[in-house]
Each structure stands twice: as structure tokens, then as C-alpha cells.
N, C-alpha and C positions, 0 to 999 in steps of 0.2 A: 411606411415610414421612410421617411428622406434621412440620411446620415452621410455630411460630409468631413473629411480631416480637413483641417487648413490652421495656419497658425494667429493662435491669439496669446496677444502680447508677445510675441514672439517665440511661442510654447505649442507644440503639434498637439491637437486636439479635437477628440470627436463632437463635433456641432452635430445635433438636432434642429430639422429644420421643424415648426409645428405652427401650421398655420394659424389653427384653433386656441391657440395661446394668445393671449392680451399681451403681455412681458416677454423679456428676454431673464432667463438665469445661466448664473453658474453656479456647480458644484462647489460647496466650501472644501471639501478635504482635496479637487483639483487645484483649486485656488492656495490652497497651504503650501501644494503642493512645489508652486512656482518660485523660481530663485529671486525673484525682490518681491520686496510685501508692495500689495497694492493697498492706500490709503482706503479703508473702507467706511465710507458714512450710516455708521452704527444708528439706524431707527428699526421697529421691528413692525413688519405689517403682515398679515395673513391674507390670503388669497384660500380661491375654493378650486381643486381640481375638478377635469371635464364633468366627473359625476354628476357635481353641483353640490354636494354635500361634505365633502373629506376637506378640513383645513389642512392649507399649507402654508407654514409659518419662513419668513426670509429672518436675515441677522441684519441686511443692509444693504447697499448697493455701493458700488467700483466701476470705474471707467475702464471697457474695453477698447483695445485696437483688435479688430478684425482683419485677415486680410483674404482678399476674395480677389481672384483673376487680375495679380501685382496692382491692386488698391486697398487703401488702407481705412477701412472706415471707423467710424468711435461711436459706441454704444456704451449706458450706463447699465448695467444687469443688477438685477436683484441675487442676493448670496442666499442659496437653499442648503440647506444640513442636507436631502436627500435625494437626488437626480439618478436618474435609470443615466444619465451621461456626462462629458463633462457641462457641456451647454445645452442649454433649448433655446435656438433663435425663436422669438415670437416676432406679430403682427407690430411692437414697436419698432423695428429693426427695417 
């Protein structure tokens, strides 16, 4: 497993790099965690983890800034109730 820190939204946080992910997430309780609310577009969709059979339900998705070697990229992440991290960069990213 790949695990980098680097700041999102300008908050130090461990990314998961997973190549085998379709999506990008972030943890919601990291997400609460942060001192301004990021505007979140409340739809709920479920996805299937690598198994192929376990649902995993998101709340909605938020626009991240990334920052990777002083650039600042923007991703929109799907918001999960349960991540082994703060992030999982996926294959959208």
C-alpha cells in the first residue's frame, strides 16, 4: 500500500494512493473534522468494494485541493462514513 501525508485543503492528511479504485474518497468524520465546512452536494450513490460484493454507501461529494510537490490540484471526492484513512486517491485523480 502507498500512503502519503500532504495537505488537503490545507489540512495535513494521510492519502491513500489505490490504484484499483475507480473514485477518489474522503473520510466524513476527517471531513468534520476540518475548520471550514466544505459545501457538500448531498446525493447518495453506493459503489461495491474490491470483493465485488460488499456495498459502500457515500453522503456526497466536495471539492478537494490537493497539494503534491508546491502544485495544487482539485478533485471532487465522494464523502464515505467509513475509510481505513483520511483519503483514498483513486484512478479519477
Amino acid at each position: 500500500l502507498i500512503f502519503l501525508s500532504t495537505l488537503v485543503n490545507n489540512h495535513k492528511m494521510q492519502i491513500l494512493i489505490d490504484t484499483g479504485a475507480t473514485n477518489t474518497f474522503i473520510n466524513y468524520k476527517t471531513l468534520t473534522c476540518m475548520s471550514e465546512r466544505l459545501p457538500l452536494n448531498r446525493h447518495s450513490s453506493s459503489f461495491v468494494l474490491a470483493d465485488g460484493i460488499a456495498p459502500f454507501h457515500v453522503l456526497g461529494t466536495v471539492k478537494l485541493q490537493i497539494l503534491f510537490s508546491h502544485q495544487i490540484t482539485h478533485i471532487s471526492a465522494h464523502v464515505a462514513k467509513n475509510l481505513c484513512t483520511d483519503v483514498i486517491l483513486g484512478m479519477d485523480y
